[in-house]
Phi, psi and omega in degrees: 000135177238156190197116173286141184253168194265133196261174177271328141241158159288136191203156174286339199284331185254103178293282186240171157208124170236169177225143156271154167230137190212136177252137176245085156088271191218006171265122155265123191258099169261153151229150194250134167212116173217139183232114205190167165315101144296324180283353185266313203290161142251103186254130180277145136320104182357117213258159194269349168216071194280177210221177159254145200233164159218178227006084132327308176307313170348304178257218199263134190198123165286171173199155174199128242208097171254122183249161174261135169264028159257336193238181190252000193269167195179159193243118165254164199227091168256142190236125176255163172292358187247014144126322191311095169254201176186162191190103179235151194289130156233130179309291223230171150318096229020029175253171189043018180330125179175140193316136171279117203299287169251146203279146206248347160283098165287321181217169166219181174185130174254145171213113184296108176278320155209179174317002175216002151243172191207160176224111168256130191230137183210127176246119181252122150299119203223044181309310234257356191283117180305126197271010156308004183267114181309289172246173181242170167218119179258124156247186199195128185212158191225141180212119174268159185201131178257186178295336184263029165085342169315127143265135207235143176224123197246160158188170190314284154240137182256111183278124187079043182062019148247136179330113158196095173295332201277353184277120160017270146339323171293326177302061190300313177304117168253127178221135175310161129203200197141193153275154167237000000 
């Protein structure tokens, strides 16, 4: 499934942002494809050990937000480019927050194709996931930060005119899972 994500203003620095999304077994495979003024951008540099870090969304962070769509809890997942994540859990809409002891990023890869494209590939192992949840519901978001310091914010959709990667409703995306 492919899917242009939306930005919350426009700006030229940025053509597109997109994600494939593919389910493997028990695994979500997304890719990220953006295409943009790279030279513009503040793209960090590769960590020489990454780690999980926290507020990521600060600099350039990919993000993606996985739900049992019967319940309100739910997982976020952030990835910066230069490898560094974090990944946390919430009972309700932003209540009950807290680090996921294990993370749910099995793997990850940046790979620059030229000065104006970029592939962020990210795989969540979701083994851990109960297996009565008919579906899931995912949302996907992005916060690019250019060089004059500006965050540029992307995401599937943004509701009521508002910043909020964490409201529901953004989580548009339903993928089966389950029995199969």
């Amino acid at each position: 499934m492919f899917i242009d994500l939306q930005p919350f203003a426009s700006t030229s620095l940025i053509q597109t942002l997109s994600c494939t999304v593919q389910q493997d077994q028990n695994r979500l495979l997304l890719e990220f494809q953006l295409e943009a003024d790279l030279a513009s951008l503040n793209w960090p540099l590769t960590a020489a050990q990454p780690t999980r870090r926290m507020a990521l969304w600060e600099h350039s962070c990919f993000e993606c937000f996985v739900g049992d769509a019967k319940d309100t809890g739910y997982t976020e997942v952030n990835f910066s480019p230069n490898g560094d994540w974090n990944c946390f859990g919430f009972t309700h809409y932003r209540r009950g927050m807290h680090e996921v002891e294990h993370s749910i990023l099995a793997s990850s890869a940046v790979s620059m194709e030229d000065e104006h494209q970029v592939r962020v590939s990210l795989t969540l192992d979701l083994n851990h996931w109960r297996p009565d949840i008919s579906a899931l519901t995912l949302g996907l978001a992005a916060i690019l930060k250019d060089h004059q310091g500006h965050r540029h914010y992307y995401a599937l959709q943004h509701i009521d005119g508002k910043l909020d990667f964490h409201h529901r409703d953004s989580h548009c995306l339903i993928i089966p899972w389950g029995i199969e």
